[in-house]
KOLPALO-334433 format. One record per residue: residue in three letters; x, y, z of N, C-alpha, C in turn. Coordinates in steps of 0.02 Angstrom, whole numbers. Atoms other than C-alpha are relative to their C-alpha. Example, Ala and Ser with C-alpha at 12.3 -4.5 7.8 and 13.67 -1.06 7.14 Angstrom:
% residues 2
{ALA {45 -59 0} {615 -225 390} {45 60 0}}
{SER {-42 -59 -3} {684 -53 357} {-39 55 37}}
% end
This chain:
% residues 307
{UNK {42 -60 0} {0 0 0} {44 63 0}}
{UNK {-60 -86 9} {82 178 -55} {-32 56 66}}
{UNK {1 -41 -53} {99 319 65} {-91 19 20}}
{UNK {69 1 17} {-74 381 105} {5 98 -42}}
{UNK {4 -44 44} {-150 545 33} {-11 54 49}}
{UNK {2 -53 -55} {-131 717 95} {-71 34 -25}}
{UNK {47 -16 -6} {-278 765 24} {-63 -28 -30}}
{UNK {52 11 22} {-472 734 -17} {-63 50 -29}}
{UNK {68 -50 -2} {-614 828 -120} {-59 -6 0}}
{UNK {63 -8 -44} {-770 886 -51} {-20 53 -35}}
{UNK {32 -62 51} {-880 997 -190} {-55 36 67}}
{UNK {28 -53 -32} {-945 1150 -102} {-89 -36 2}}
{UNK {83 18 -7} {-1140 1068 -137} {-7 -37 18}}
{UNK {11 97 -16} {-1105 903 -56} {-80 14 44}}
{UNK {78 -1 -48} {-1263 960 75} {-57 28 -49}}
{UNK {51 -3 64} {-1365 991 -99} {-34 -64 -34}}
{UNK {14 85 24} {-1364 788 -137} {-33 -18 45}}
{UNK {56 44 -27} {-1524 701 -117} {24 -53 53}}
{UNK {-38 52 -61} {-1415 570 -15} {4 26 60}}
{UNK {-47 -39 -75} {-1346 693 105} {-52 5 53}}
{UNK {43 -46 -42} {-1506 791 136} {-42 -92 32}}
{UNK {55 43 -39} {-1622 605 164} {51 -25 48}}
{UNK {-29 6 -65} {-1483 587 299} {9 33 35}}
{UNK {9 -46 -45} {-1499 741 366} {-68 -6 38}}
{UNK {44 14 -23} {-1670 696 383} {-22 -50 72}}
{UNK {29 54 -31} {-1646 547 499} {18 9 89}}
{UNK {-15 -37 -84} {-1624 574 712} {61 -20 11}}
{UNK {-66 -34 4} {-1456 540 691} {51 25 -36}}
{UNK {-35 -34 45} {-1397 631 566} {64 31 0}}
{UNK {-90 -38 -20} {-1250 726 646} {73 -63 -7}}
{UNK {-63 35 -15} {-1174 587 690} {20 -58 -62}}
{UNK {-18 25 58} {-1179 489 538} {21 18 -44}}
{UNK {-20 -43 58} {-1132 635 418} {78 -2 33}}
{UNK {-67 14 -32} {-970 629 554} {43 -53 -43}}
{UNK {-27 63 9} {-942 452 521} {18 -3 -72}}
{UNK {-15 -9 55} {-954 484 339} {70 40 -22}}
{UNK {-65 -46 -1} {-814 617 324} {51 -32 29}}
{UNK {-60 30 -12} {-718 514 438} {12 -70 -46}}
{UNK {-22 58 16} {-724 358 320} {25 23 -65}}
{UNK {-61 -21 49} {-665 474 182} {63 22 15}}
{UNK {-53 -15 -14} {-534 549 258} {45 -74 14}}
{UNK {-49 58 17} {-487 355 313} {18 -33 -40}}
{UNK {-49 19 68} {-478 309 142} {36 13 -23}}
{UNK {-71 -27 33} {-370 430 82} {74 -19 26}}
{UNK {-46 31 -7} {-263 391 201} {26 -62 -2}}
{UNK {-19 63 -2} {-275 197 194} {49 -5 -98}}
{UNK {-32 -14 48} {-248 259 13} {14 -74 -55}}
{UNK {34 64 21} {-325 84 -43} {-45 -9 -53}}
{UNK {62 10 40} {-431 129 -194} {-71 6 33}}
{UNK {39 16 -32} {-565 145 -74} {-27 -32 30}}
{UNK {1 83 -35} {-557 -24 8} {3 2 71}}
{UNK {-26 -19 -80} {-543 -11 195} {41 -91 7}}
{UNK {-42 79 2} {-434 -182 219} {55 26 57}}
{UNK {-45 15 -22} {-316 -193 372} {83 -26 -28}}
{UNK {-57 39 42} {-200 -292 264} {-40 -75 -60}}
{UNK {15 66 54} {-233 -458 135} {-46 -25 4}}
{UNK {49 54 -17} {-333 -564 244} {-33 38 73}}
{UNK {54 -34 -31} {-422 -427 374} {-38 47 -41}}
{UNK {50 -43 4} {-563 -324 333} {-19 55 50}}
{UNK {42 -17 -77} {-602 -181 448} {-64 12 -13}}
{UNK {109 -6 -32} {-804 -192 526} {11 26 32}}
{UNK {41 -40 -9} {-899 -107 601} {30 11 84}}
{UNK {-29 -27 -35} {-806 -119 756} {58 6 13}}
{UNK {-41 -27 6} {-654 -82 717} {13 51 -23}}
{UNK {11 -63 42} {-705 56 623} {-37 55 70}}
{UNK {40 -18 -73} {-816 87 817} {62 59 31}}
{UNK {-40 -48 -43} {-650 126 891} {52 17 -15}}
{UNK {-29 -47 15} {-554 200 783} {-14 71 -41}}
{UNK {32 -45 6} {-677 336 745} {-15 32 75}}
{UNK {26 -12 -68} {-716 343 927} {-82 21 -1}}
{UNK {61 -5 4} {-900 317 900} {-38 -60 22}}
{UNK {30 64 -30} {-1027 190 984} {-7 -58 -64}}
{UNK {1 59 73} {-1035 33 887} {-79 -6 -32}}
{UNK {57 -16 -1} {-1233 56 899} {9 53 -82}}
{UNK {-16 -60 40} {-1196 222 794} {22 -6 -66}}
{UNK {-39 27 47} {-1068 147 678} {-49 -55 -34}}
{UNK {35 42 47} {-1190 12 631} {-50 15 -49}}
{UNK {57 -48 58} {-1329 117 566} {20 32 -44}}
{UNK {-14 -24 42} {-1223 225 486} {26 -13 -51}}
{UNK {-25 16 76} {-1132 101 369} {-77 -50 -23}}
{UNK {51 33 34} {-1305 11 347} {-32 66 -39}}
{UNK {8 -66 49} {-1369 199 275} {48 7 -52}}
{UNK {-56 -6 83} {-1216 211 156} {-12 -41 -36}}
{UNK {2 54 44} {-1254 34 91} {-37 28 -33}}
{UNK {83 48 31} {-1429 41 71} {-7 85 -54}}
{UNK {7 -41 36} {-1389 214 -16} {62 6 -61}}
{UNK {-48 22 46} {-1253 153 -110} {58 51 3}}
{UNK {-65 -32 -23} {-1123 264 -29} {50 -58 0}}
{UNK {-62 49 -11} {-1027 108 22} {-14 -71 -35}}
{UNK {37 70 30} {-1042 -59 -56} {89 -50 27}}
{UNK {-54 53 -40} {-933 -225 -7} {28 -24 -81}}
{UNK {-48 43 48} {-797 -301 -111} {34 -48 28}}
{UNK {-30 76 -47} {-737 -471 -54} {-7 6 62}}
{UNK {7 24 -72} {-803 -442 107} {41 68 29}}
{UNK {-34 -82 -29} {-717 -260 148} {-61 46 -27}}
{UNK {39 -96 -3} {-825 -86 155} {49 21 -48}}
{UNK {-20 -34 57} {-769 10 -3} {-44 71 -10}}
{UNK {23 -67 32} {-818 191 -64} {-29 -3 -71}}
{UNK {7 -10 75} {-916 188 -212} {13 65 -37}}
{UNK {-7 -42 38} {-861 290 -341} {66 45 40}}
{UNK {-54 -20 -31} {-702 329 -249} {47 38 -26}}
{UNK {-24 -34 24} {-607 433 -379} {-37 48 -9}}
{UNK {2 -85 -10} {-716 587 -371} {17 37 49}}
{UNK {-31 -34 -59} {-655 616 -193} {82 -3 -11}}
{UNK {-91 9 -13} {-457 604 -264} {-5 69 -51}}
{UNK {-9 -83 27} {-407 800 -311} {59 -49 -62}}
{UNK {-58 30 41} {-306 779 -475} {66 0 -6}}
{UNK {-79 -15 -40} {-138 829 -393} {11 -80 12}}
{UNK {10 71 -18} {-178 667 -296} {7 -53 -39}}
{UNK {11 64 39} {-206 562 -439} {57 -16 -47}}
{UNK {-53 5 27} {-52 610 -534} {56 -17 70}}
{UNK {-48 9 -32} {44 589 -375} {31 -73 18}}
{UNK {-2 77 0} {-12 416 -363} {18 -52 -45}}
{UNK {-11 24 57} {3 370 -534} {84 -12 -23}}
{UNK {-80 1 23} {186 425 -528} {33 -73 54}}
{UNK {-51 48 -57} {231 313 -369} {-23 -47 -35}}
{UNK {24 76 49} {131 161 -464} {79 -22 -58}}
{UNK {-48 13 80} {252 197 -619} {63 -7 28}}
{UNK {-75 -4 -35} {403 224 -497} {7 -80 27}}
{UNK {5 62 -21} {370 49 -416} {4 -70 -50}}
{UNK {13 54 63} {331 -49 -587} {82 22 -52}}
{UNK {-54 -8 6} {492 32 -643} {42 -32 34}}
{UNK {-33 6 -40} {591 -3 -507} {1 -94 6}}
{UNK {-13 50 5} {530 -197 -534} {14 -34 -47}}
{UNK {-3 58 66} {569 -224 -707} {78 36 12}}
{UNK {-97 17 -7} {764 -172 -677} {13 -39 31}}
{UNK {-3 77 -57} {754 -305 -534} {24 -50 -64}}
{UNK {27 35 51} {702 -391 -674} {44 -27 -32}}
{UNK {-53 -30 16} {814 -350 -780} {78 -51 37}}
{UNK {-78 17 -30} {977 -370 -688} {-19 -58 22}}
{UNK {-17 56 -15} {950 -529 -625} {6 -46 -68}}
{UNK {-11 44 89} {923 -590 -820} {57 -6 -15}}
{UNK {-71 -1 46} {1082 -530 -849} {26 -19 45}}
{UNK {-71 55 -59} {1189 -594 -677} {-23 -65 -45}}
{UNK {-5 77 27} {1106 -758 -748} {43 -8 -52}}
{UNK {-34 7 65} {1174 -747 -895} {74 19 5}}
{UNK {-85 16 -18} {1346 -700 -856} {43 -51 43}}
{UNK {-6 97 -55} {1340 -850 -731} {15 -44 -47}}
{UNK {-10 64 67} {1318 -953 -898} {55 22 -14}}
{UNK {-49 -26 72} {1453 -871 -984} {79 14 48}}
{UNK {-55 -7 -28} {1589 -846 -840} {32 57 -10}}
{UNK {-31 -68 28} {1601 -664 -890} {-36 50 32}}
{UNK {52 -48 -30} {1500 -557 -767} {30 61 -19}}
{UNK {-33 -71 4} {1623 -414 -786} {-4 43 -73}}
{UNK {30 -4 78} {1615 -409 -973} {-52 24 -42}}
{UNK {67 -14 37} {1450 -414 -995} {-33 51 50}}
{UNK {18 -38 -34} {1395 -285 -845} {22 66 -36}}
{UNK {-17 -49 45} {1510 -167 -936} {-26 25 -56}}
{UNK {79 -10 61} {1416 -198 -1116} {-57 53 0}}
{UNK {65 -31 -16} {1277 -151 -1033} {-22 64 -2}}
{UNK {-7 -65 -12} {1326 0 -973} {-8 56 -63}}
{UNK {-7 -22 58} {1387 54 -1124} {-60 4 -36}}
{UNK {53 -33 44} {1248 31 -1227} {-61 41 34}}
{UNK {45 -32 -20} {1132 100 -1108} {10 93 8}}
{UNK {-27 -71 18} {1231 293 -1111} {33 -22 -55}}
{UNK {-10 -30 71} {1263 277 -1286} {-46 67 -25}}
{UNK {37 -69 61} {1215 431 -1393} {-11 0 -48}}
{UNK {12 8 79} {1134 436 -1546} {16 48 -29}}
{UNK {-20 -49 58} {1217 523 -1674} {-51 43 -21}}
{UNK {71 -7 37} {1037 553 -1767} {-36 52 47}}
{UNK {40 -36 -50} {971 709 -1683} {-104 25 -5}}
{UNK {70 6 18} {810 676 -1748} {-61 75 -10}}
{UNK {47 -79 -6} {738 851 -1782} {-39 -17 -66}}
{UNK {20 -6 61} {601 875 -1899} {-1 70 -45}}
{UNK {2 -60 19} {589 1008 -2026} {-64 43 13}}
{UNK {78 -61 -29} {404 1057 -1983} {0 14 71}}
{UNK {12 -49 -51} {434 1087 -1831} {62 -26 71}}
{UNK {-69 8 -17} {566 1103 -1683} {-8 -44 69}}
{UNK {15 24 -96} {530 993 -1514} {44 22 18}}
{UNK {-27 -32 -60} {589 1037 -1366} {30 -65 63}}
{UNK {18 69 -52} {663 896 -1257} {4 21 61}}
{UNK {-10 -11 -67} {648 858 -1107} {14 -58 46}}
{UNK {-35 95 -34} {724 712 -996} {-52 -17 68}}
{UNK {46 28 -47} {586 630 -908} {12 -89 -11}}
{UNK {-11 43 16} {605 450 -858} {-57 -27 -39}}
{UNK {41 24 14} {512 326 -945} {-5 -78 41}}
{UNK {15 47 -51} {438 174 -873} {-22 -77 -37}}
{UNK {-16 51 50} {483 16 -957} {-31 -73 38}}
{UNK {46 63 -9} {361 -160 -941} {26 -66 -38}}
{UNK {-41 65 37} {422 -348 -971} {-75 -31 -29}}
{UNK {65 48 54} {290 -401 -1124} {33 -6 -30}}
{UNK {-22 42 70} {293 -508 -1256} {-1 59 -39}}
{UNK {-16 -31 71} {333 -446 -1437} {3 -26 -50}}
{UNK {20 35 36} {244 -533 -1520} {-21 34 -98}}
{UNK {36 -18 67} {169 -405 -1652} {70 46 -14}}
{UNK {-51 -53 33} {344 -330 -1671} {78 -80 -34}}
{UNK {-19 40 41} {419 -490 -1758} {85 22 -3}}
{UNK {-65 -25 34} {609 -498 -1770} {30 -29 -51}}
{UNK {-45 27 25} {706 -525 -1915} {38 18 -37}}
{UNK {-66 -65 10} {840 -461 -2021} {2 20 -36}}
{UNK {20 -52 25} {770 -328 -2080} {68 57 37}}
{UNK {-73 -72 -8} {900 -144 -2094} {-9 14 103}}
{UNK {-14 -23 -84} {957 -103 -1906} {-29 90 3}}
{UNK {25 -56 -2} {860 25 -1838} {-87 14 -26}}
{UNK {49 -2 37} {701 -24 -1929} {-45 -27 52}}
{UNK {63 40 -54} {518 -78 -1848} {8 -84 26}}
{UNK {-25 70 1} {601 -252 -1867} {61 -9 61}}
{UNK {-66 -4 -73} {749 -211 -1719} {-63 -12 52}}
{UNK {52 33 -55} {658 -308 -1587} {-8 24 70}}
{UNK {-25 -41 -45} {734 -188 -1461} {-62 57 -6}}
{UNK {46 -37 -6} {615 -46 -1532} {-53 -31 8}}
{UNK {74 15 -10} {466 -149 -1537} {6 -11 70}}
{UNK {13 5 -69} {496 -197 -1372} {-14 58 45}}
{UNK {26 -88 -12} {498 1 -1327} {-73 -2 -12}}
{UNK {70 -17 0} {354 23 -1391} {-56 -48 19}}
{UNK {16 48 -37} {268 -114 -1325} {-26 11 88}}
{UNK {-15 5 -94} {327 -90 -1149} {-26 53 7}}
{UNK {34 -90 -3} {254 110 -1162} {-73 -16 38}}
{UNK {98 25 -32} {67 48 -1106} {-12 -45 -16}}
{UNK {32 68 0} {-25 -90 -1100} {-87 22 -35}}
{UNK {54 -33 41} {-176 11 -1208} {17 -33 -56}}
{UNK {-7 15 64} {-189 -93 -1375} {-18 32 -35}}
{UNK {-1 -41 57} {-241 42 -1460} {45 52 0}}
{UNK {-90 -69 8} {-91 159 -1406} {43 -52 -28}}
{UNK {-97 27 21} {32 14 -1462} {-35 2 -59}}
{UNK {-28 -27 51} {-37 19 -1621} {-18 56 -17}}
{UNK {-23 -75 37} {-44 190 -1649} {78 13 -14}}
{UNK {-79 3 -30} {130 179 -1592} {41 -44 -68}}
{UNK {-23 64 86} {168 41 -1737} {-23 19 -45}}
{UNK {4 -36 59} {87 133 -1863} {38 69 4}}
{UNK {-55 -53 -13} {185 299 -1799} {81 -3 -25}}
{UNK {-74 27 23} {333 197 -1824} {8 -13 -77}}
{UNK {-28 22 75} {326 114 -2000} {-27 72 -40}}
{UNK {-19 -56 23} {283 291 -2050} {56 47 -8}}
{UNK {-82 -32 19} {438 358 -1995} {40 -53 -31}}
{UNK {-67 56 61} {519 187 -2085} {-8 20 -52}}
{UNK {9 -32 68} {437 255 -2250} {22 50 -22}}
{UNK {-37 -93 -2} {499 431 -2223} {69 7 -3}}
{UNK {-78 1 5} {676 360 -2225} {43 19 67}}
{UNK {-27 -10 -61} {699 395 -2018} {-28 -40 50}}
{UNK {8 52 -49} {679 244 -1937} {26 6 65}}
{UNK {-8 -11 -70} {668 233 -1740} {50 -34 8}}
{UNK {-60 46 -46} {837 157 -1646} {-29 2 57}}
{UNK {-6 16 -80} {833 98 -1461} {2 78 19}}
{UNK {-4 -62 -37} {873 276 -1424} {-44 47 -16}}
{UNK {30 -42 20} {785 388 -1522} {-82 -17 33}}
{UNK {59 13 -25} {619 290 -1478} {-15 -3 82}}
{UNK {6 -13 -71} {650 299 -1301} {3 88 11}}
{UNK {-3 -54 -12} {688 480 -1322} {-92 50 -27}}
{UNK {70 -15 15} {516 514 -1410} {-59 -29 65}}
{UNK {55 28 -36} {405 405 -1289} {9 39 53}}
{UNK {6 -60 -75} {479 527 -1130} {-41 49 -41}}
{UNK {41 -59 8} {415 662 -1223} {-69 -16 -20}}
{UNK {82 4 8} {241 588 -1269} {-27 -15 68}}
{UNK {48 5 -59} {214 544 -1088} {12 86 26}}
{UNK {-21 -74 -6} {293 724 -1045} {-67 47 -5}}
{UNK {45 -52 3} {126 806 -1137} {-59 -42 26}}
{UNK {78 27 -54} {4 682 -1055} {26 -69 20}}
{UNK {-10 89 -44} {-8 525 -936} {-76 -35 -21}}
{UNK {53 53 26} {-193 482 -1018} {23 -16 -78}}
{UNK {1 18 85} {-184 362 -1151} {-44 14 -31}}
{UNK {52 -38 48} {-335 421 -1231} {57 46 -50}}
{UNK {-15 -76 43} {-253 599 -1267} {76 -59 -8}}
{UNK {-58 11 38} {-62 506 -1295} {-40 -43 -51}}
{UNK {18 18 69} {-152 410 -1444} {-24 36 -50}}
{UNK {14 -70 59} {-241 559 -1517} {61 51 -29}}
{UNK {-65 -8 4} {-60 634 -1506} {46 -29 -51}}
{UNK {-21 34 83} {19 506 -1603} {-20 -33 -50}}
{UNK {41 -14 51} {-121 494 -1720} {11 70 -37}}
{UNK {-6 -67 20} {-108 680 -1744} {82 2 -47}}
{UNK {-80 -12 38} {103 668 -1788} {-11 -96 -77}}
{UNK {-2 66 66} {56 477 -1897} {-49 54 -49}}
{UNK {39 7 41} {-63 569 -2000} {27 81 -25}}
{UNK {-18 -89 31} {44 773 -2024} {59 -46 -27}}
{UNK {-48 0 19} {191 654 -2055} {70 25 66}}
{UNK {-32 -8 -42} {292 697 -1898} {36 -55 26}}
{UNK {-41 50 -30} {431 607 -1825} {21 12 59}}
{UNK {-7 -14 -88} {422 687 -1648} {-75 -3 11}}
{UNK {47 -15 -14} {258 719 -1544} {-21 65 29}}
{UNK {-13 -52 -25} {191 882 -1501} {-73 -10 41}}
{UNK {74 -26 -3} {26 973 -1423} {-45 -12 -30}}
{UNK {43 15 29} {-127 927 -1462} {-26 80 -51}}
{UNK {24 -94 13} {-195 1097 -1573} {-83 -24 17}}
{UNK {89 24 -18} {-391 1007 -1584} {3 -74 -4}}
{UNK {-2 79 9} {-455 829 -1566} {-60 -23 -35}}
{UNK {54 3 45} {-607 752 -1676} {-51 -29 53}}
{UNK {75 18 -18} {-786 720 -1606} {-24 90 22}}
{UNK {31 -64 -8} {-898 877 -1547} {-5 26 65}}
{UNK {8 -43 -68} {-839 982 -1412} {-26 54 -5}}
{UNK {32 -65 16} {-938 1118 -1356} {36 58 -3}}
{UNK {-50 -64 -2} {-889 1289 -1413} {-2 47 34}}
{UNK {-21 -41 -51} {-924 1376 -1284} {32 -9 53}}
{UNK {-21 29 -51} {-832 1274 -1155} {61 33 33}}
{UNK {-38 -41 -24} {-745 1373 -1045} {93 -22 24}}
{UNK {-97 -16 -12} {-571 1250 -1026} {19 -19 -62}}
{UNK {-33 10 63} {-558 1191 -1187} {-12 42 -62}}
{UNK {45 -54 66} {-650 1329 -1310} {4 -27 -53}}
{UNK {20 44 52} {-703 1206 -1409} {47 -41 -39}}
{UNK {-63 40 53} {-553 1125 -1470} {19 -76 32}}
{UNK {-14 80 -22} {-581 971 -1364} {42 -31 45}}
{UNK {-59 14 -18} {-418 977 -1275} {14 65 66}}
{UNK {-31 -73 -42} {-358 1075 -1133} {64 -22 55}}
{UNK {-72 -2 -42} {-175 1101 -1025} {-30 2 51}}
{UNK {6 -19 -76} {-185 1077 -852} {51 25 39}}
{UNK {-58 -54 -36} {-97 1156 -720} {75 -29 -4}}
{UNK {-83 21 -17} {40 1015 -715} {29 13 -71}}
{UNK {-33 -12 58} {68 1073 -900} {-4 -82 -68}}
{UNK {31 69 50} {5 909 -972} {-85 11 -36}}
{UNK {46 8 25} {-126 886 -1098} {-65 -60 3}}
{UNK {81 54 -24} {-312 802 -1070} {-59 19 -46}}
{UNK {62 1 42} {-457 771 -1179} {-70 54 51}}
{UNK {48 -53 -28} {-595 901 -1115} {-51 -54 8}}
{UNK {45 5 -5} {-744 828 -1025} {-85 25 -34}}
{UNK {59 -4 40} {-875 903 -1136} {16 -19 -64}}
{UNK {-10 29 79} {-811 827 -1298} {-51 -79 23}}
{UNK {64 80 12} {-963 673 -1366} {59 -50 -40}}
{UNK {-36 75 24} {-864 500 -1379} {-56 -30 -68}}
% end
């Protein structure tokens, strides 16, 4: 379980919802609207998806939840039987859960979480990783040899500074966050080095998300730049994928992204300018173009655009 969360949101009209008010209605209302606030605030911090779970194989009930709210267990019982039966709370394997538990996570929160997820799933595919390769120098009686290799090709520099003529990116060194899948639809064989056929890039692109429709956008992105005569290397395609997560962390908008550069002909990724279906034009964050920057400087598909 990751750290918990420093914060939770609470829309200024929450005492405007039909829920709230037929519990304001009932003779104990105070103290159940309490209990409520305190089982959001203990989610955030259990910081569980909304799960209340002690650990694997506890659940906390109704009185454990008694006395660490410091509320009668009497009290506590009515009030998570009102959340059920109003579908505030609902059970998952036998634990109390928050329904609908991501409108109470501020989006600070959600990118904060998203990063430690990616920092952790990182952090286990070098595990990963390096033990592949001690094995393998075990076979080979050459640990030193081949640790070195490694090195090396991993700070190599690509010659190829990959600029396009329409237009100038901007880099920027963000890690990326690399996944052990198959590669299957990236076929190797010996095809020119450097081409969609280097089993190294398909594996890049591959390992980028687990969205089958971002990998192939991502594979048609690619054998476009093979046609264009600037085929991706190990480096260059790692240096593009930081910068497509760079302008967003939803795959939605990174596929409209590199849809947008597969279809101008681009061999970097930029800003979205508009995206296709019908956003409204009067919409005050995206003005109609479907798309709007948020504060962390990343790009997101606008909530009033029709799927």
């Amino acid at each position: 379980m990751a750290d918990g969360m420093k914060w939770i949101k609470i829309v200024t009209d929450i005492f405007d919802d039909e829920k709230i008010q037929l519990i304001e209605a009932l003779p104990s209302a105070d103290s159940i609207l309490v209990i409520w606030f305190k089982l959001l605030v203990f989610a955030g911090k259990q910081n569980n998806d909304g799960v209340f779970r002690l650990n694997q194989r506890i659940a906390y009930n109704d009185e454990m939840l008694s006395t660490l709210f410091r509320r009668k267990l009497s009290t506590v019982h009515e009030a998570m039987k009102t959340f059920e039966n109003f579908g505030m709370v609902e059970r998952i394997n036998g634990a109390y859960a928050i329904s609908n538990w991501s409108k109470y996570q501020s989006e600070s929160e959600k990118f904060d979480i998203a990063r430690e997820k990616n920092r952790l799933r990182q952090k286990k595919w070098r595990e990963k990783q390096k033990n592949a390769l001690l094995q393998a120098s075990c076979n080979k009686n050459n640990v030193t040899e081949t640790l070195l290799h490694v090195n090396v090709t991993l700070t190599d520099q690509d010659p190829d500074q990959d600029l396009d003529l329409d237009k100038d990116p901007t880099h920027r060194d963000v890690s990326s966050v690399p996944v052990d899948k198959s590669v299957d639809n990236f076929p190797v064989d010996h095809g020119r080095a450097g081409s969609l056929s280097d089993s190294k890039v398909g594996q890049e692109l591959l390992a980028f998300s687990d969205d089958s429709d971002l990998q192939s956008a991502l594979k048609r992105w690619a054998e476009m730049r093979d046609g264009k005569g600037k085929p991706l290397n190990p480096t260059t395609v790692r240096r593009n994928l930081r910068e497509l997560r760079k302008l967003s962390s939803d795959p939605k908008v990174q596929r409209t992204i590199v849809e947008q550069s597969t279809e101008k002909n681009w061999i970097g990724f930029y800003p979205l300018d508009k995206v296709k279906g019908k956003p409204k034009k009067d919409c005050p964050f995206c003005h109609g173009s479907g798309v709007y920057q948020g504060d962390d400087g990343k790009y997101y598909i606008c909530s009033c655009k029709e799927d």
